[in-house]
CHARMM internal coordinates of N, CA and C (Angstrom, degrees):
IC EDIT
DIST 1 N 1 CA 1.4469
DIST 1 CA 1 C 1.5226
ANGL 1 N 1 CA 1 C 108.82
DIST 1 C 2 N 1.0287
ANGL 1 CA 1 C 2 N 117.25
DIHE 1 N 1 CA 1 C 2 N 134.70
DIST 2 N 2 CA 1.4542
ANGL 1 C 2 N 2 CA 130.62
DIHE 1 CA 1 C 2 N 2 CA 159.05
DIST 2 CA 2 C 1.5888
ANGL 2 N 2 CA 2 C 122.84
DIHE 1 C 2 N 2 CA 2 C -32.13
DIST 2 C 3 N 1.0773
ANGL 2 CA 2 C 3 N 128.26
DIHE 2 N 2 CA 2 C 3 N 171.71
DIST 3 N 3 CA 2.0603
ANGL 2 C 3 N 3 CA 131.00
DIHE 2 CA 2 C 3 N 3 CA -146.61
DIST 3 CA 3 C 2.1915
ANGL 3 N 3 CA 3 C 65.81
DIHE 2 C 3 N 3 CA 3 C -114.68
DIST 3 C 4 N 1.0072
ANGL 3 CA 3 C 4 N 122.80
DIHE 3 N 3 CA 3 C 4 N -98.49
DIST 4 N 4 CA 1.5369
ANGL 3 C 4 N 4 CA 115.91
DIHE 3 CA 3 C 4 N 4 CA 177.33
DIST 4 CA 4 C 0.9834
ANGL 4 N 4 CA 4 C 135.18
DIHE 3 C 4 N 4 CA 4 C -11.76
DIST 4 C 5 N 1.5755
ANGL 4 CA 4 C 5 N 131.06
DIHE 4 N 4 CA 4 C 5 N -35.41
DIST 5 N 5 CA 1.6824
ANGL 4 C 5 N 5 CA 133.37
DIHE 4 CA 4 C 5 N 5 CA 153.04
DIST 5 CA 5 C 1.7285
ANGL 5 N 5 CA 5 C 108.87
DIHE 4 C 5 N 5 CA 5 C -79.88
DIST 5 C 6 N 1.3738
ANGL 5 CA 5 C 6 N 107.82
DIHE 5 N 5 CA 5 C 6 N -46.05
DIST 6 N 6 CA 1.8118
ANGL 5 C 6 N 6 CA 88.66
DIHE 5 CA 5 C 6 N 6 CA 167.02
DIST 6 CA 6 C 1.0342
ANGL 6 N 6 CA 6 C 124.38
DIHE 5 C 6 N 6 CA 6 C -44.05
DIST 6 C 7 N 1.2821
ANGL 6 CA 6 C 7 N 122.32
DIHE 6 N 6 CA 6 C 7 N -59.98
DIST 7 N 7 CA 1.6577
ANGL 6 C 7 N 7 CA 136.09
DIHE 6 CA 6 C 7 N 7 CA 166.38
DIST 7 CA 7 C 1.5477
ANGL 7 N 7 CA 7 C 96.23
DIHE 6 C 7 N 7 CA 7 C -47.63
DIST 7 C 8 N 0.6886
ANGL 7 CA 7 C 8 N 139.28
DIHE 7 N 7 CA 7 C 8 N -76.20
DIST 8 N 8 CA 1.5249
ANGL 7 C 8 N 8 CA 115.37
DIHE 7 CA 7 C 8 N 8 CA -167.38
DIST 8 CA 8 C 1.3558
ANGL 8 N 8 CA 8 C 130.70
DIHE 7 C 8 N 8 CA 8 C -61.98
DIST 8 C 9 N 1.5981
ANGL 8 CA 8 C 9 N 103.74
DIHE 8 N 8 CA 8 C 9 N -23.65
DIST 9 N 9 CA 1.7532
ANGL 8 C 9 N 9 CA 100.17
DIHE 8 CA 8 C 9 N 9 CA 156.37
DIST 9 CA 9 C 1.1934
ANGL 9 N 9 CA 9 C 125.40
DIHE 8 C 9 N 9 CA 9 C -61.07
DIST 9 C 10 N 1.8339
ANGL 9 CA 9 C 10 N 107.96
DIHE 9 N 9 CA 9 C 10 N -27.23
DIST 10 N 10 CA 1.6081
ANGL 9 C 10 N 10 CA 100.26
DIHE 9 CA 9 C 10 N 10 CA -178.84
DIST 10 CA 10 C 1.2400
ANGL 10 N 10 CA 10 C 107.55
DIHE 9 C 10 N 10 CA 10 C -78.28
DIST 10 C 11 N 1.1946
ANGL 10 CA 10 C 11 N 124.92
DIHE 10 N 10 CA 10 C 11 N -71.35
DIST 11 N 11 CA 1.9156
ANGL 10 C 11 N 11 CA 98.25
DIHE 10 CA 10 C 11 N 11 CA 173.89
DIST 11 CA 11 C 0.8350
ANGL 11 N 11 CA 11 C 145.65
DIHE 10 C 11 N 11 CA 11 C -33.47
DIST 11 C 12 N 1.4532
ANGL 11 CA 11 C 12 N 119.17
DIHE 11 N 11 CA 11 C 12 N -28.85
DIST 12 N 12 CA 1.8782
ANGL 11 C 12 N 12 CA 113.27
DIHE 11 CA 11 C 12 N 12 CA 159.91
DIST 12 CA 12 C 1.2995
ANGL 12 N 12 CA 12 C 108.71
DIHE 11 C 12 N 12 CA 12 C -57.55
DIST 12 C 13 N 1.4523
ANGL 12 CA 12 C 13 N 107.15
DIHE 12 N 12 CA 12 C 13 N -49.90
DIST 13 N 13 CA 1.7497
ANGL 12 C 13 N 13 CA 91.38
DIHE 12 CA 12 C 13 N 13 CA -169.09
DIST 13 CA 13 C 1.4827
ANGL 13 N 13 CA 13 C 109.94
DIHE 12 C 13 N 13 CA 13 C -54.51
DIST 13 C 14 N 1.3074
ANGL 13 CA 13 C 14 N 107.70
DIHE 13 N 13 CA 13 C 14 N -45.97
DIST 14 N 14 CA 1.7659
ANGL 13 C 14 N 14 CA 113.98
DIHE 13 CA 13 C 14 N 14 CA -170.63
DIST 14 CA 14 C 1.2243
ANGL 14 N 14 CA 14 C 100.40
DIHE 13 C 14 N 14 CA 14 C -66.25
DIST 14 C 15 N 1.3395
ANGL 14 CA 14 C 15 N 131.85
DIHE 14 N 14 CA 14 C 15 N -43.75
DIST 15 N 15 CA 1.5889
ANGL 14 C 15 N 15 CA 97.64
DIHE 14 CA 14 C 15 N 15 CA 149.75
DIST 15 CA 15 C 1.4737
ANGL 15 N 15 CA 15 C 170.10
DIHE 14 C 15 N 15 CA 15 C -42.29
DIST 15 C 16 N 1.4080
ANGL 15 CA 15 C 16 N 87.21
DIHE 15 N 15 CA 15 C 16 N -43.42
DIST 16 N 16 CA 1.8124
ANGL 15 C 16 N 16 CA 117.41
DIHE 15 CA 15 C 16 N 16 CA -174.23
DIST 16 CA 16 C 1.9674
ANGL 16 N 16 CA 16 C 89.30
DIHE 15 C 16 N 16 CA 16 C -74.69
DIST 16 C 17 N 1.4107
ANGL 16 CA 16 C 17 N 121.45
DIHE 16 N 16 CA 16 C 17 N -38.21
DIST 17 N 17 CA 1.3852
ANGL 16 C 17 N 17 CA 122.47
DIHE 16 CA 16 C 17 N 17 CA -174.69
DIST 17 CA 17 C 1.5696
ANGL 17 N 17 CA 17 C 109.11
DIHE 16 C 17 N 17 CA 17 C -76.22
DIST 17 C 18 N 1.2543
ANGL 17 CA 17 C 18 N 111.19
DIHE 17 N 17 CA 17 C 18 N -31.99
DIST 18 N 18 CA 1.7997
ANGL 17 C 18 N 18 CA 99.85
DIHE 17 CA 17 C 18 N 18 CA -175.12
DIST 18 CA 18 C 1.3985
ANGL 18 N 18 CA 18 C 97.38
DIHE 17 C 18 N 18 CA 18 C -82.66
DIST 18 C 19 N 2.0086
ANGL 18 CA 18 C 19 N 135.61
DIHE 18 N 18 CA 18 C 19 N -20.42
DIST 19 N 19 CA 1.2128
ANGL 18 C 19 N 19 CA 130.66
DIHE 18 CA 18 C 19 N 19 CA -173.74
DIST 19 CA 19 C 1.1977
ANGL 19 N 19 CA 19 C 99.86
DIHE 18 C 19 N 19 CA 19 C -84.06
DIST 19 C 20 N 1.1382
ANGL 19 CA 19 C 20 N 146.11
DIHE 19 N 19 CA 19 C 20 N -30.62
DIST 20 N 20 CA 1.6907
ANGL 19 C 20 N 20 CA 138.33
DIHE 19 CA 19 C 20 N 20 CA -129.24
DIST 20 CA 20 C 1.6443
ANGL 20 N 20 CA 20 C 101.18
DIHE 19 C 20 N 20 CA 20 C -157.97
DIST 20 C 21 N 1.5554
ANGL 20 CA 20 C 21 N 138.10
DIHE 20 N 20 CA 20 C 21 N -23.18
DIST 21 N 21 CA 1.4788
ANGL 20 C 21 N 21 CA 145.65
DIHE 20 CA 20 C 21 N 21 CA 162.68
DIST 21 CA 21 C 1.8064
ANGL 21 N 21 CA 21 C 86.86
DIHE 20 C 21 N 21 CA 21 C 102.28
DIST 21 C 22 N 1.1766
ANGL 21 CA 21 C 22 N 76.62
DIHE 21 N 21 CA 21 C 22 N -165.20
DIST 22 N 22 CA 1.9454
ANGL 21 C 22 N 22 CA 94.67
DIHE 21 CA 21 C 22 N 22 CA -149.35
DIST 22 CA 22 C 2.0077
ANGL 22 N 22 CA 22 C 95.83
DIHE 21 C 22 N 22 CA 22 C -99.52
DIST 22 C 23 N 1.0834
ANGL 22 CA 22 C 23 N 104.48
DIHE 22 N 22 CA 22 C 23 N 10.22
DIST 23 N 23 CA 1.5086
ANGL 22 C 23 N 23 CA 99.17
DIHE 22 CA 22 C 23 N 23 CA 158.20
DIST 23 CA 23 C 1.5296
ANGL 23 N 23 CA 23 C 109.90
DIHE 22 C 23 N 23 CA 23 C -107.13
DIST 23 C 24 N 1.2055
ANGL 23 CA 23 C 24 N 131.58
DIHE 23 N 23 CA 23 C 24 N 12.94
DIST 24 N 24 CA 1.5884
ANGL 23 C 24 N 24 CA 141.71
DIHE 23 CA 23 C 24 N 24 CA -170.33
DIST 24 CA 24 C 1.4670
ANGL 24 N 24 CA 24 C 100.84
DIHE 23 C 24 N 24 CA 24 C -66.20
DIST 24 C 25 N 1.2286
ANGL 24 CA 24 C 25 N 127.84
DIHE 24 N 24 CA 24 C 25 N 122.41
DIST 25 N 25 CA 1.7270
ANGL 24 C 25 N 25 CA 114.36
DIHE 24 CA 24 C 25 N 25 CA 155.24
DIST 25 CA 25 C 1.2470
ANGL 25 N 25 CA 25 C 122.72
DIHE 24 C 25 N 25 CA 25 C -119.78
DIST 25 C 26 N 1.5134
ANGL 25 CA 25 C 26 N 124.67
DIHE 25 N 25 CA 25 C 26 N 153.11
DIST 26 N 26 CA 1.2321
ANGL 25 C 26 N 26 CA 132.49
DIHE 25 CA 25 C 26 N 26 CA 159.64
DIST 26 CA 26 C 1.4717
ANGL 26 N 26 CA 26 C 110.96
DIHE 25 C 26 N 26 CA 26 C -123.68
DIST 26 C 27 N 1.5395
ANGL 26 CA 26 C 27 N 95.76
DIHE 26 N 26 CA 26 C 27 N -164.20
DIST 27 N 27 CA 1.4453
ANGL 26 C 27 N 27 CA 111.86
DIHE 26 CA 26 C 27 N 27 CA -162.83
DIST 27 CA 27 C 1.1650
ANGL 27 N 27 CA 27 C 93.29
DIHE 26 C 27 N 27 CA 27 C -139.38
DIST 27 C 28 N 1.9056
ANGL 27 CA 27 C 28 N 113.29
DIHE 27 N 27 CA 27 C 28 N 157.63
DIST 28 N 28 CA 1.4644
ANGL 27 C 28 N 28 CA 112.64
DIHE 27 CA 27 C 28 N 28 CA 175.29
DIST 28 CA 28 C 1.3966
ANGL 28 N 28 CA 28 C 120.75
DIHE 27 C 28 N 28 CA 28 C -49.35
DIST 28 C 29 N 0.8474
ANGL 28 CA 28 C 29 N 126.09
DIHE 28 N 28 CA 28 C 29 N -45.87
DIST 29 N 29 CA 2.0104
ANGL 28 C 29 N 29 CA 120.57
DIHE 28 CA 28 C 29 N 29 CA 172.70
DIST 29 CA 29 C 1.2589
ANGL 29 N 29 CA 29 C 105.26
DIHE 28 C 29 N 29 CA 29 C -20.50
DIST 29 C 30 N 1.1366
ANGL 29 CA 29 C 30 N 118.22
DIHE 29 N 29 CA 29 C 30 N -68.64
DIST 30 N 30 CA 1.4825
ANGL 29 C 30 N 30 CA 136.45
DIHE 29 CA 29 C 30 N 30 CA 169.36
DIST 30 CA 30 C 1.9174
ANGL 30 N 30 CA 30 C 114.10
DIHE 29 C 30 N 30 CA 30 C 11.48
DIST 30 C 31 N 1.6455
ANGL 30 CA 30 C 31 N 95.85
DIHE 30 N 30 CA 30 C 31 N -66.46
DIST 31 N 31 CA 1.3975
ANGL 30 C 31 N 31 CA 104.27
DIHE 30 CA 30 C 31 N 31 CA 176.83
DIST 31 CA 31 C 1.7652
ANGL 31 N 31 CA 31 C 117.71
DIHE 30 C 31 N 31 CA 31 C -93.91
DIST 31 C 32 N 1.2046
ANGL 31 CA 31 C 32 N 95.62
DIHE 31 N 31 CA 31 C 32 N 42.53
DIST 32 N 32 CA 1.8166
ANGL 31 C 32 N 32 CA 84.36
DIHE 31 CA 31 C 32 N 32 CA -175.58
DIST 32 CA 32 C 1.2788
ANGL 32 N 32 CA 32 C 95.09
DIHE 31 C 32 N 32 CA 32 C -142.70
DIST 32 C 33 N 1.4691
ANGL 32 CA 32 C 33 N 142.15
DIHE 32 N 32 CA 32 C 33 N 137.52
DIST 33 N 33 CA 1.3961
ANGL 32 C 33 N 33 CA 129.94
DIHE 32 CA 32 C 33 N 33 CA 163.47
DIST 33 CA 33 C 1.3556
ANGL 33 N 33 CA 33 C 130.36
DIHE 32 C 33 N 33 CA 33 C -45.46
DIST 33 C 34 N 1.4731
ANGL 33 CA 33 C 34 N 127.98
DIHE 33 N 33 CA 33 C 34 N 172.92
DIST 34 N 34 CA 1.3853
ANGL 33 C 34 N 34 CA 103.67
DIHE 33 CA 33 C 34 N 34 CA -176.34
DIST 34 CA 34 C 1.1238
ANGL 34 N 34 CA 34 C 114.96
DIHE 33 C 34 N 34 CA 34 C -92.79
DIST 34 C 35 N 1.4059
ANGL 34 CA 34 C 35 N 119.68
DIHE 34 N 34 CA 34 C 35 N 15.10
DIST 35 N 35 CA 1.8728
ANGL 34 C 35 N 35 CA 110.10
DIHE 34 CA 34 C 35 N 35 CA 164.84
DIST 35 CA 35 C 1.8680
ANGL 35 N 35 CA 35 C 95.80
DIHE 34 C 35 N 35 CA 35 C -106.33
DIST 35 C 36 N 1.2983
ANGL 35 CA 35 C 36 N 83.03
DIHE 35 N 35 CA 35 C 36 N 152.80
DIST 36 N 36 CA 1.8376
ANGL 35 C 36 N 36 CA 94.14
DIHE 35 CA 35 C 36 N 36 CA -175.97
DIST 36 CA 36 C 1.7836
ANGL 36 N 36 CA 36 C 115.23
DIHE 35 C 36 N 36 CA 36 C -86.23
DIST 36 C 37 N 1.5417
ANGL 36 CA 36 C 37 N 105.14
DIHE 36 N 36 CA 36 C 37 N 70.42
DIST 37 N 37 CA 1.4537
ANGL 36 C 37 N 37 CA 113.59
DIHE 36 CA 36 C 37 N 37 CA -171.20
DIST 37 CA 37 C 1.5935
ANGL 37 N 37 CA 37 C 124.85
DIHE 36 C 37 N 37 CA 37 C -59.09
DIST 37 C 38 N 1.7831
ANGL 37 CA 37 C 38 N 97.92
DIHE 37 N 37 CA 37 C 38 N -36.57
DIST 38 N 38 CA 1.5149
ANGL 37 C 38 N 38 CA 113.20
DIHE 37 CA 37 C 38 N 38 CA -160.35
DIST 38 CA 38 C 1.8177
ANGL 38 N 38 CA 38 C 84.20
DIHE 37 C 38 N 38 CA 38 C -126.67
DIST 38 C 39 N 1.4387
ANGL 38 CA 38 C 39 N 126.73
DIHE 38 N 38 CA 38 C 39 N 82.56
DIST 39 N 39 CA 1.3318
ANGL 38 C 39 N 39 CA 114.37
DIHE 38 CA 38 C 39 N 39 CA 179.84
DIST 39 CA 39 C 1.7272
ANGL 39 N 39 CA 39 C 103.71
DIHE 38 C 39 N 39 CA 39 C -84.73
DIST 39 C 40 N 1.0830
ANGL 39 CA 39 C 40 N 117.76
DIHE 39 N 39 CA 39 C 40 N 4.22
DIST 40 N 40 CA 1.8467
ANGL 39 C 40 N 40 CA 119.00
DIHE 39 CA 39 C 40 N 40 CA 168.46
DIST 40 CA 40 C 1.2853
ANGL 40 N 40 CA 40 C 90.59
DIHE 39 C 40 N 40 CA 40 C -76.70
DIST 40 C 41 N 1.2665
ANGL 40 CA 40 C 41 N 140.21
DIHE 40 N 40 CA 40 C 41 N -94.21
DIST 41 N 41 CA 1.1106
ANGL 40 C 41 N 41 CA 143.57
DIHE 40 CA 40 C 41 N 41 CA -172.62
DIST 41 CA 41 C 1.5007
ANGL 41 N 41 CA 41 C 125.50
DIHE 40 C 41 N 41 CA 41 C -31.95
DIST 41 C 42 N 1.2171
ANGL 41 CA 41 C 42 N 112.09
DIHE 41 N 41 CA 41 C 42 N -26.16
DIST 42 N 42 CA 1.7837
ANGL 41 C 42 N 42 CA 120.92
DIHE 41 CA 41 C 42 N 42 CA -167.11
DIST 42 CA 42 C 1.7187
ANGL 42 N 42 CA 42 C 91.57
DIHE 41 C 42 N 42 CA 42 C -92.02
DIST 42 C 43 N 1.4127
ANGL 42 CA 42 C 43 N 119.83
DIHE 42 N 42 CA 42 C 43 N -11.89
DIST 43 N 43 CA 1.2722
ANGL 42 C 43 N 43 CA 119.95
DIHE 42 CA 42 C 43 N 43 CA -176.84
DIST 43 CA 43 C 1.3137
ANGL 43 N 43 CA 43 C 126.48
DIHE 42 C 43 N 43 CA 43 C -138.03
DIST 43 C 44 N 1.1032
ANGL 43 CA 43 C 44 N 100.60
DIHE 43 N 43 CA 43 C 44 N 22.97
DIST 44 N 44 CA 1.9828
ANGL 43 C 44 N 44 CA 132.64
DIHE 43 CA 43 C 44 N 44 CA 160.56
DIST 44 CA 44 C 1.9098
ANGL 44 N 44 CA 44 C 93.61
DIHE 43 C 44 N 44 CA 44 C -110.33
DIST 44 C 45 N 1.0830
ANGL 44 CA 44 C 45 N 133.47
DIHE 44 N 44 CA 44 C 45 N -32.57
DIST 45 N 45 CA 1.2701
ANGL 44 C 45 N 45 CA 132.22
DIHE 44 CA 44 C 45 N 45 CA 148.98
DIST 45 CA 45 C 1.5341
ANGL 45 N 45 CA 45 C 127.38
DIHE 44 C 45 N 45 CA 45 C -43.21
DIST 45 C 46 N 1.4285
ANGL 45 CA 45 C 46 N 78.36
DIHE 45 N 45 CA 45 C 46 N -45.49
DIST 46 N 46 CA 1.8683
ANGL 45 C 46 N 46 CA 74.18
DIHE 45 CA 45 C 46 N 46 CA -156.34
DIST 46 CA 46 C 1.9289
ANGL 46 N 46 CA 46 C 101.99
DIHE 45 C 46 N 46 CA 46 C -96.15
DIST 46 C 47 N 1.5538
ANGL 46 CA 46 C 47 N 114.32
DIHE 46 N 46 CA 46 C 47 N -25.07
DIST 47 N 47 CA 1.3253
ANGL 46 C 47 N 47 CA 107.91
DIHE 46 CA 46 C 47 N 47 CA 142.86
DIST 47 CA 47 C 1.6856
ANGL 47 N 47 CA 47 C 122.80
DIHE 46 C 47 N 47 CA 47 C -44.49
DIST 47 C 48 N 1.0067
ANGL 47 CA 47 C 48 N 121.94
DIHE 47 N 47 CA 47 C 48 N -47.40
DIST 48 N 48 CA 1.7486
ANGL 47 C 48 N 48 CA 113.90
DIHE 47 CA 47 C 48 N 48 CA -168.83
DIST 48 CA 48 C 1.4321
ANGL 48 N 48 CA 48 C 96.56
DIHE 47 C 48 N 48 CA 48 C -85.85
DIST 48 C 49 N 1.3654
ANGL 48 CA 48 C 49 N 136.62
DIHE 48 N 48 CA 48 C 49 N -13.79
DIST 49 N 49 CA 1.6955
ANGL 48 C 49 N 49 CA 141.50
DIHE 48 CA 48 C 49 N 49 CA 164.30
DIST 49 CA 49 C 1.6386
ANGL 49 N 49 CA 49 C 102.11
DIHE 48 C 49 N 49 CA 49 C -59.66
DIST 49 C 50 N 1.5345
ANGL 49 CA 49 C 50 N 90.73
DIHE 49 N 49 CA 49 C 50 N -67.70
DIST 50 N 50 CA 1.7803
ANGL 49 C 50 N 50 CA 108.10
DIHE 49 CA 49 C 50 N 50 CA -171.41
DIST 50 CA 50 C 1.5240
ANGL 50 N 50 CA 50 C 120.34
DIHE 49 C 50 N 50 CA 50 C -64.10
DIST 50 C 51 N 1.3287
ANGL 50 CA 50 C 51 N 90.23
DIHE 50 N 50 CA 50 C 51 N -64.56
DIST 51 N 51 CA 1.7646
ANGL 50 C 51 N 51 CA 99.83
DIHE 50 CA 50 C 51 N 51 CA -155.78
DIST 51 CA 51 C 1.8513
ANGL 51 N 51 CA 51 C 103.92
DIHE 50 C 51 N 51 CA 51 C -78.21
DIST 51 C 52 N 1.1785
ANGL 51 CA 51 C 52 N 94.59
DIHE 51 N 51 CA 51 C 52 N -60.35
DIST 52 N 52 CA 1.1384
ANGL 51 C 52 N 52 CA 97.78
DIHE 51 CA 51 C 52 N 52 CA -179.86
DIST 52 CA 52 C 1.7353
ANGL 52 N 52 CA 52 C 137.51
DIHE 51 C 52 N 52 CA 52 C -73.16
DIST 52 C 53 N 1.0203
ANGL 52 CA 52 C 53 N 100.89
DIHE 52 N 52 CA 52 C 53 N -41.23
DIST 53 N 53 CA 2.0437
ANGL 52 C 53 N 53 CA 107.82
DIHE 52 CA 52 C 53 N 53 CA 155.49
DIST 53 CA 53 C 1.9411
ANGL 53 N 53 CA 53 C 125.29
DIHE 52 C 53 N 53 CA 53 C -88.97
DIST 53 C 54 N 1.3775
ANGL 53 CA 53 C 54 N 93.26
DIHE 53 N 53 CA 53 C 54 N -5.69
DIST 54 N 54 CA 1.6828
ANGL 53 C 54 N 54 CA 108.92
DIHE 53 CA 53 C 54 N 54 CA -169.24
DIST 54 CA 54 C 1.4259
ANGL 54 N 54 CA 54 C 120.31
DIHE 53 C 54 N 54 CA 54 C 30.63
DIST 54 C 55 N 1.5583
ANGL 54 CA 54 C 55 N 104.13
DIHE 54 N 54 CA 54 C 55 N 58.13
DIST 55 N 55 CA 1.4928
ANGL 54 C 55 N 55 CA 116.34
DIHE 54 CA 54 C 55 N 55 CA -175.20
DIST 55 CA 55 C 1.5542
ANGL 55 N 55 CA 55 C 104.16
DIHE 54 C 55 N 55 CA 55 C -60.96
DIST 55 C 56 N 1.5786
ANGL 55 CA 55 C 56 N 105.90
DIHE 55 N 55 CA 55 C 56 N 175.35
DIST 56 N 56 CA 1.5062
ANGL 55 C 56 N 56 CA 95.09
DIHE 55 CA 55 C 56 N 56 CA 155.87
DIST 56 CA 56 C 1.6656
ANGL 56 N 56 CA 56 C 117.12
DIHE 55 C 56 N 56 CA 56 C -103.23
DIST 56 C 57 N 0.9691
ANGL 56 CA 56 C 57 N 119.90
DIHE 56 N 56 CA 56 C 57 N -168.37
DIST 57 N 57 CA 1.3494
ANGL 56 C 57 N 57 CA 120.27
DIHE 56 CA 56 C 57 N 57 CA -175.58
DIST 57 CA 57 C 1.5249
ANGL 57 N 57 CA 57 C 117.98
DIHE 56 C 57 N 57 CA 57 C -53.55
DIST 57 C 58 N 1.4144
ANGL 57 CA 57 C 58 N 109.06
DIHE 57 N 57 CA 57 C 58 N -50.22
DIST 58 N 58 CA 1.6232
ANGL 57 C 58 N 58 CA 119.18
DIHE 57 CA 57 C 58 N 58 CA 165.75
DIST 58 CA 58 C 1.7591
ANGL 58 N 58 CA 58 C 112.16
DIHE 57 C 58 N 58 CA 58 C -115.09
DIST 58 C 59 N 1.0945
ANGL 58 CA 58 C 59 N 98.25
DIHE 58 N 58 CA 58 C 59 N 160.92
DIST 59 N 59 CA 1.8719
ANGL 58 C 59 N 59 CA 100.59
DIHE 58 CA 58 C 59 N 59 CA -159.16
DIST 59 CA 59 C 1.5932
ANGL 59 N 59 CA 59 C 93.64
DIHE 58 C 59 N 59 CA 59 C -164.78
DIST 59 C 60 N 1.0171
ANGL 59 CA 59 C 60 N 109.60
DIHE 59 N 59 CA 59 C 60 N 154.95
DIST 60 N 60 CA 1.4837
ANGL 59 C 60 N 60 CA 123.24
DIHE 59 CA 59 C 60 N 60 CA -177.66
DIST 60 CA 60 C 1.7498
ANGL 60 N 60 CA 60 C 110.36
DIHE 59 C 60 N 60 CA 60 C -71.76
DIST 60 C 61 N 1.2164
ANGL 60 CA 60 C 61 N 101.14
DIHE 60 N 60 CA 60 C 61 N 123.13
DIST 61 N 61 CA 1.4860
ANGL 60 C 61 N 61 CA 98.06
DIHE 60 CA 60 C 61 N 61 CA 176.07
DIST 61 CA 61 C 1.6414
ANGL 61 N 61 CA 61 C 125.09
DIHE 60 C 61 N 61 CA 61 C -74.58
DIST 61 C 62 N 1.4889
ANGL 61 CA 61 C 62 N 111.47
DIHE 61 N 61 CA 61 C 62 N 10.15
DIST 62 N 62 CA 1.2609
ANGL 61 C 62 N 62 CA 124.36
DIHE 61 CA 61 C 62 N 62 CA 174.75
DIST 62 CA 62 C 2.1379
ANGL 62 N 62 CA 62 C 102.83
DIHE 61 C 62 N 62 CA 62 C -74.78
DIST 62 C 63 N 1.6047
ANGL 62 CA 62 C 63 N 78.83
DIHE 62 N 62 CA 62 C 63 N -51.30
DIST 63 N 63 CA 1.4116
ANGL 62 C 63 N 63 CA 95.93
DIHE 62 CA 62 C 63 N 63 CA -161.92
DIST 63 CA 63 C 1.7909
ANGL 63 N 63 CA 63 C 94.48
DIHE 62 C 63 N 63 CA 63 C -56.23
DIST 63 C 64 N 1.1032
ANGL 63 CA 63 C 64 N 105.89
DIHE 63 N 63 CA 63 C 64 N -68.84
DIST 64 N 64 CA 1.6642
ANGL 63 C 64 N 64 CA 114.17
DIHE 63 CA 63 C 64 N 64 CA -173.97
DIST 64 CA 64 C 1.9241
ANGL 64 N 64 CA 64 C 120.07
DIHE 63 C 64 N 64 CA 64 C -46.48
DIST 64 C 65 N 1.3195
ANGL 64 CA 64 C 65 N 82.19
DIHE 64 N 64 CA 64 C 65 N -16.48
DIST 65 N 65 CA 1.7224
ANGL 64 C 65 N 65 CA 80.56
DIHE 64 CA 64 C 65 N 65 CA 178.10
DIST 65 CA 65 C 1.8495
ANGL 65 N 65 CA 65 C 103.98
DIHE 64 C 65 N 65 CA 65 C -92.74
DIST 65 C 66 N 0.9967
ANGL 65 CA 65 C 66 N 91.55
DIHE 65 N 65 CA 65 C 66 N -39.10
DIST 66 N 66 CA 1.6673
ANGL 65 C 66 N 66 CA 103.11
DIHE 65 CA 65 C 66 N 66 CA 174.82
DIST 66 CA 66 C 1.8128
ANGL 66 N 66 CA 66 C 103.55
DIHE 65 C 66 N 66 CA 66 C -50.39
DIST 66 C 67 N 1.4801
ANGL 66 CA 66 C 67 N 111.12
DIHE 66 N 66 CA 66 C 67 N -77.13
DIST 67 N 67 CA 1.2548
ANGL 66 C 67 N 67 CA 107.88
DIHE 66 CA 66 C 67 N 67 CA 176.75
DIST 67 CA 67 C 1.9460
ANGL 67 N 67 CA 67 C 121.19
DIHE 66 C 67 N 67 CA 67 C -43.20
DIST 67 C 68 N 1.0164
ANGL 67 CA 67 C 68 N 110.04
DIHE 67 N 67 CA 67 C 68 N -43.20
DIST 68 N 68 CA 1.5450
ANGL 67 C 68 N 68 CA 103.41
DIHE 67 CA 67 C 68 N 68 CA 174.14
DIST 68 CA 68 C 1.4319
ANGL 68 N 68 CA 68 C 114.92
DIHE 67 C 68 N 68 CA 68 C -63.15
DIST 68 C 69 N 1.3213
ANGL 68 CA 68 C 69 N 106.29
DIHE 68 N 68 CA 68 C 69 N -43.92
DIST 69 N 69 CA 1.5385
ANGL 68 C 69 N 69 CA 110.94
DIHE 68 CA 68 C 69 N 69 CA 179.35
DIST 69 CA 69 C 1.7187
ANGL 69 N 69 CA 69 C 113.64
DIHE 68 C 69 N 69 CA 69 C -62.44
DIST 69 C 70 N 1.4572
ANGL 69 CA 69 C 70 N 102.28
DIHE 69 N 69 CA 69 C 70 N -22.30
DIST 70 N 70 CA 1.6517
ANGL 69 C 70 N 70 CA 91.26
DIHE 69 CA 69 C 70 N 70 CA 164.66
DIST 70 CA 70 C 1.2384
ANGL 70 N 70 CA 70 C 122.26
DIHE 69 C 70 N 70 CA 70 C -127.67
DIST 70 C 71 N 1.6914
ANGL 70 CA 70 C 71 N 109.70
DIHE 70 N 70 CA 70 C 71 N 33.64
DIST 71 N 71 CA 1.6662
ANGL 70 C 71 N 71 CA 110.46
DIHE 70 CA 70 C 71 N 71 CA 135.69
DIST 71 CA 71 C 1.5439
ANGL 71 N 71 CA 71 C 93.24
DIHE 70 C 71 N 71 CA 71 C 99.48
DIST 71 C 72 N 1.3021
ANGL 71 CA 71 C 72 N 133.37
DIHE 71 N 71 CA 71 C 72 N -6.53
DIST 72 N 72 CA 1.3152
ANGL 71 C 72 N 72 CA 131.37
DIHE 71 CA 71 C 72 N 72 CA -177.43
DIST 72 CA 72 C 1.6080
ANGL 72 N 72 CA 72 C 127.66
DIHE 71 C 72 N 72 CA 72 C -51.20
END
COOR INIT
IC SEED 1 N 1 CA 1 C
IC BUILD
């Protein structure tokens, strides 16, 4: 993934956690608007969500900011 979608996963999470506390979860949708503008990107996402970490649909945004932040 791109330095611009990392960065933008980390602020959602650091968001969704200072609104909602550190048991809050989302799902990749999360960082994409709700029309599907950039569907390369919404699905180079949702491969490294899916395929490659085999998250579940919702997951703690503690956890997900952690993992981006160390490059996984």
């Amino acid at each position: 993934m791109n330095k611009e979608i990392r960065q933008k996963i980390i602020t959602v999470c650091k968001e969704k956690i200072e609104k909602k506390g550190e048991n809050v979860g989302l799902s990749f949708y999360a960082f994409f608007k709700n029309k599907n503008d950039n569907p390369k990107l919404l699905m180079e996402v949702a491969e490294w969500w899916i395929k490659k970490h085999k998250l579940d649909h919702f997951e703690k945004a503690v956890t997900i900011k952690k993992m981006i932040e160390n490059k996984l």
